[in-house]
N, C-alpha and C positions, 0 to 999 in steps of 0.2 A: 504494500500500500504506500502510496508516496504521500510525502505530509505535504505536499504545496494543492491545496484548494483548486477546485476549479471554479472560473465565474459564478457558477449556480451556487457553490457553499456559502452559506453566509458568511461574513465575516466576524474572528472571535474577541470582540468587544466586551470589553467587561461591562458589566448591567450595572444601571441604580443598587438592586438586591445585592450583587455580586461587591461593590463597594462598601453598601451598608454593615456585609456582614464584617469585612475586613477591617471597618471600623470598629465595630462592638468587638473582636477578639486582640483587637492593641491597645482599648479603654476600655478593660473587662467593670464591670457593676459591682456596687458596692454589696460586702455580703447583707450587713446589716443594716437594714431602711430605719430611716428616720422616726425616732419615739416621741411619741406625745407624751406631753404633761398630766399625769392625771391626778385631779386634786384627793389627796386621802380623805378617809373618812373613817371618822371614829367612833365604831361599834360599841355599845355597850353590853355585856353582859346578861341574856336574864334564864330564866328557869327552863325554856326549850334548849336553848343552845348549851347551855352545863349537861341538860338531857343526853344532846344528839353527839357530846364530846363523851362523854361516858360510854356512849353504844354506837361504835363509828359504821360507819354506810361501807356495805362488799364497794371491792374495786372495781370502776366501772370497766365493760371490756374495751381494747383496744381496738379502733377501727383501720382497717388494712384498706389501702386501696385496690387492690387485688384480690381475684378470688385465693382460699385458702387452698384449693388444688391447683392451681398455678406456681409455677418456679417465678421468685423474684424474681425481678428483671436482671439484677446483676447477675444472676448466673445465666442469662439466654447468651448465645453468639450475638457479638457486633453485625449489625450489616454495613458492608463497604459497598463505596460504588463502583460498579464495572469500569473496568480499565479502559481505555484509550485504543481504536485499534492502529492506531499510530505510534500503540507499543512493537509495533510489528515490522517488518520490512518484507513488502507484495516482491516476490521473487517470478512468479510466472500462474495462466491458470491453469488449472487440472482438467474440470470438465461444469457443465451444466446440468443441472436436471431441472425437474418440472417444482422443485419448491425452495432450490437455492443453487447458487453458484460457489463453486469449491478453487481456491487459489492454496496454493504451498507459498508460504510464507517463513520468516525466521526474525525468533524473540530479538529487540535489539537488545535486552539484559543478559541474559542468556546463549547465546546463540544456537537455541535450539530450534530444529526445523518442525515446522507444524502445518495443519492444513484449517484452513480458515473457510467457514463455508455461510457465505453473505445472505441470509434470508429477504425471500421474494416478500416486499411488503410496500412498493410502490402504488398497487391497485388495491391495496386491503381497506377495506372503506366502514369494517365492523370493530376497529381493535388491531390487537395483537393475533393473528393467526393459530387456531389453536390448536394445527397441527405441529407449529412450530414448539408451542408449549410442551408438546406429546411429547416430541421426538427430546427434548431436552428431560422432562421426568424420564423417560426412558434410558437416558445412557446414564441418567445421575444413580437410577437403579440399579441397572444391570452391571455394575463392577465386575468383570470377568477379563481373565487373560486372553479372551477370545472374542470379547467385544468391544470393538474401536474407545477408545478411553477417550473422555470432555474431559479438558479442562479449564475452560472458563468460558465467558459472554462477555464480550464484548460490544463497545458501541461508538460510532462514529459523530459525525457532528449535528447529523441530522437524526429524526425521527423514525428513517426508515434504512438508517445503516446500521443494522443491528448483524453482528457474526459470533459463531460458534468455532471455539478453537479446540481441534480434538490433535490427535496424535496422527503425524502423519506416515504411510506404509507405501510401500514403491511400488505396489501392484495389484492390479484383480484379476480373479480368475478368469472375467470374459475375456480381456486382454490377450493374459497368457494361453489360454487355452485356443486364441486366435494366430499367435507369432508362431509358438509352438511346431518344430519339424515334428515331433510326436504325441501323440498323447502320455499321460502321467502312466507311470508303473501301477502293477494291481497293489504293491507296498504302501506307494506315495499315496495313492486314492483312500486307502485305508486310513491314513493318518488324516489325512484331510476331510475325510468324514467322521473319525472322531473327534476332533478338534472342532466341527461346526456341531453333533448332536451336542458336545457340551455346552455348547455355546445357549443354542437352540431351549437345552434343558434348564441351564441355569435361566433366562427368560421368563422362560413357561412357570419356575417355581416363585418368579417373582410377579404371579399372573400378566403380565408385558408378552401381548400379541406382535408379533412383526408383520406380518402381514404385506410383504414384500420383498421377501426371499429368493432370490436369485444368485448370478454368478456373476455380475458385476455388481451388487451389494457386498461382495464378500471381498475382500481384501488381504492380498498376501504379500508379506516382506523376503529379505531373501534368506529367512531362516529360517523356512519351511514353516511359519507361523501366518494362520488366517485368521483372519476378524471381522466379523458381523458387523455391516455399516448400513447409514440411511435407513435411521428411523422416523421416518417422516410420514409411513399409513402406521403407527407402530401405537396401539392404545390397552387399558388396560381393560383384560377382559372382565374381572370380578366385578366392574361398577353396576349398575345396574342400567339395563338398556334402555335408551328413550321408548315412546311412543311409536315411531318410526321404525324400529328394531337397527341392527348393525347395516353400513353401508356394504351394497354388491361393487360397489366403485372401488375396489383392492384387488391389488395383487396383479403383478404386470399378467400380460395374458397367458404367454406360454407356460407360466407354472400354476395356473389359478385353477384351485382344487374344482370339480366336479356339482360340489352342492353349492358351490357359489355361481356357476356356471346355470343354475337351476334355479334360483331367485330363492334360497334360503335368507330366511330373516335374523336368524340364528349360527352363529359359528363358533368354533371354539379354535383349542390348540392343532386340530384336525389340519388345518386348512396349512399352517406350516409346515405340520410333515409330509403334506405332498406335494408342497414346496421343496422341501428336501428331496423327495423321491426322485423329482426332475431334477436337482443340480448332479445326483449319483448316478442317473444317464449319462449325464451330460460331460463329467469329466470320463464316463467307462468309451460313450462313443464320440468327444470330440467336437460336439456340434450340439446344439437343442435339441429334446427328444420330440418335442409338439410344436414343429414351425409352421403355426397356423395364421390365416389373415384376419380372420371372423371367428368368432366363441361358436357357431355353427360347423365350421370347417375345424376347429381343436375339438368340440365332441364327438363330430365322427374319428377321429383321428383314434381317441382316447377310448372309443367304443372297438374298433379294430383292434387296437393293443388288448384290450381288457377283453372284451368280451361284449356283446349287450348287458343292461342291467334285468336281474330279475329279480322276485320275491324271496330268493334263497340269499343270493351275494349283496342284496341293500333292500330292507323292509320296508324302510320309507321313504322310496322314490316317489311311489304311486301321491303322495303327499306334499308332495314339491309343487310350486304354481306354477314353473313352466315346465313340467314331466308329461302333464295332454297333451302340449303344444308340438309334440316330437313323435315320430314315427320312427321306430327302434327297429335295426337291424334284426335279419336272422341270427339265433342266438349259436354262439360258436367257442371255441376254448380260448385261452388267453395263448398269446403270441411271444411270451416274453423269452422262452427260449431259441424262440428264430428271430429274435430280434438282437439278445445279447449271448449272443454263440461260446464267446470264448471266458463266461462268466461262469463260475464253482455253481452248484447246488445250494448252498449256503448261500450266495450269492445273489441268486435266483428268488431265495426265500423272502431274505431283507428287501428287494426289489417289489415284488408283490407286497410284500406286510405294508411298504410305503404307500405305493400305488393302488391303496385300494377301497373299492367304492365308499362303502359304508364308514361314514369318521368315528362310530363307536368301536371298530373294531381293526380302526388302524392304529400301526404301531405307534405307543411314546417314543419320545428322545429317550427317556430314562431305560423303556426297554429294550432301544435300540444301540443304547450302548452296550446292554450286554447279552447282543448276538453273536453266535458261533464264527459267522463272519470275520470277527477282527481274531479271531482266537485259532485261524487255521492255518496251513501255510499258505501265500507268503504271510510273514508276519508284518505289520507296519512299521513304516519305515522311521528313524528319528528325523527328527524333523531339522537336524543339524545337516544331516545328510543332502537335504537336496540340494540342486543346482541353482546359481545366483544367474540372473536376467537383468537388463538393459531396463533401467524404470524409463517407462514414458512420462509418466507425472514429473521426474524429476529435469525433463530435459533429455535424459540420457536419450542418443541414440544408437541404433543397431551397428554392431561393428561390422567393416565393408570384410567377405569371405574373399581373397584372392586365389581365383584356381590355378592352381598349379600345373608344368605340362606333364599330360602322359607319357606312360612310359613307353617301350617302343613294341610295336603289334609284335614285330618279326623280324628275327637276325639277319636272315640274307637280305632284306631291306637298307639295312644300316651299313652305311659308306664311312670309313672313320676320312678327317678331313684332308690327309697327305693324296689318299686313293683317286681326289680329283684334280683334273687336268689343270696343268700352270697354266695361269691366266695370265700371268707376265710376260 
């Protein structure tokens, strides 16, 4: 961020307020205000008041200005004001989304590098956006080694330059999973999927729905460590629902569970782990497993992998408000092993348990971390282990491959250089 203003900022003029107060704290107020005179007066004596000395009145009780279940105030935390984000130094951007713009930036106290992400709040005409509220109680909750760490809010000179300064990570998986000459080892994939169900779990235990789970939400540095970012549809489910029930407006499309696809008014932790079942295609094959255009064209998609839905594998579709509205295939067995061929049995299993219709009876994160899957061979891999990549967020780019020449087809081809005729 550059500290020199452009035309549109106002300029930082100290206020009437701003002078006053600088006054009152260099000519602090006297403690003790000015005592009147009050003239005595001399009581006499008589037979009530020798009474009410002999038989003295209870103490009266003391009045608190706070309730008695309240902590006095000296013991709450101070509130300070947000910092400056011209604590910072704007290094370059990273990317944009649909509810902030994200810049990599570096403390000038510190010089630690961070990623600054400018909340979209030019067109907000009700407040404070209260998805930006969400997405802040969410990471202040979710303290986890595996999800993108806040550390502070910032704010600019105006009303609508408010940023969020989190930790910043030199990669995501859609990224890498795009540069990539190969896809990840069955090891690496393994680590990488326990590192997001924990992620995913600790979340879920601090009722914090994500509710936009994907592969470029997920952020990876180059020590084999990922981190659950953008929580910006991310609310808490235990509240209690409006009137209106939860929004079907979540969850990008290619990973957006089935019963939200269906006009459920109701969702739970469900809907992220089939979030997750899409991102463990996705790094086994490379690519998205439901590149659909239309939530039409992703249920047949999802009906072909799966199967149709029937009364046996999801009871309560028929109870869905758009389940009429659709005309269901002929019913046929699920495709997952012609789909993911060179995947274990185990494999196979956590793939379905993700993938599948019913959300009462699809797998937790809690039980999916302790599936057979991570317990067979290969085993996964430490996360020290992997390989380091070219961060694009950081600038970095691709190093140029010089080929090298081949070697030679064939010997009686090869003329060594004496064997040609003098040119001289």
């Amino acid at each position: 961020m550059s500290a020199s203003a452009d035309p549109s900022t106002p300029s930082r003029k100290r206020s009437k307020w701003a002078q006053d107060d600088e006054d009152d704290q260099e000519q602090p107020l006297s403690i003790h205000p000015q005592k009147r005179r009050v003239k005595a007066r001399t009581e006499f004596p008589d037979s009530t008041s020798q009474q009410s000395t002999s038989t003295p009145a209870p103490f009266p009780p003391t009045r608190h200005s706070y309730s008695a279940y309240v902590p006095p105030r000296t013991r709450r935390p101070s509130i300070l004001p947000s910092r400056s984000v011209y604590s910072y130094e704007r290094l370059n951007q990273i990317e944009e989304g649909s509810y902030g713009v994200v810049f990599r930036a570096r403390d000038k106290q510190t010089g630690d590098i961070v990623a600054l992400k400018k909340l979209k709040l030019d067109e907000e005409k009700n407040g404070f956006p209260i998805t930006a509220l969400r997405e802040i109680n969410a990471l202040m909750s979710c303290r986890h080694e595996n999800v993108v760490g806040i550390r502070e809010v910032v704010v600019g000179d105006t009303l609508t330059q408010v940023f969020i300064v989190m930790d910043f990570i030199e990669h995501d998986l859609k990224s890498l999973l795009t540069l990539m000459p190969s896809p990840f080892l069955q090891s690496e994939i393994k680590t990488l999927m326990l590192q997001l169900l924990s992620a995913v779990n600790h979340c879920h235990s601090n009722w914090i729905l994500h509710r936009d789970l994907k592969t470029s939400n997920l952020l990876m540095n180059n020590r084999g460590m990922i981190k659950v970012a953008d929580f910006g549809l991310a609310r808490r489910y235990g509240d209690p629902v409006g009137v209106g029930g939860m929004t079907q407006l979540v969850v990008t499309l290619w990973y957006r569970a089935p019963e939200i696809l269906l006009g459920a008014a109701t969702y739970s932790t469900a809907v992220d782990m089939w979030s997750v079942g899409c991102i463990f295609a996705e790094l086994l094959l490379k690519e998205p497993l439901f590149q659909a255009q239309g939530e039409m064209e992703l249920l047949s998609m999802i009906f072909k992998l799966l199967g149709a839905p029937t009364n046996n594998s999801w009871p309560d579709y028929s109870s869905l408000p758009l389940a009429k509205t659709l005309s269901l295939p002929s019913p046929q067995p699920p495709q997952f092993r012609q789909k993911f061929q060179h995947l274990t049995t185990a494999g196979i299993d956590l793939m379905m348990s993700l993938l599948t219709y019913d959300p009462e009876r699809r797998i937790t994160a809690e039980e999916a971390l302790q599936h057979p899957y991570f317990t067979e061979s290969p085993l996964p891999k430490h996360p020290d282990l992997f390989g380091s990549f070219p961060s694009a967020a950081a600038g970095e780019k691709k190093r140029k491959v010089f080929s090298s020449p081949s070697a030679p087809a064939r010997l009686v081809d090869y003329k060594l250089l004496t064997e040609f005729d003098d040119v001289s």
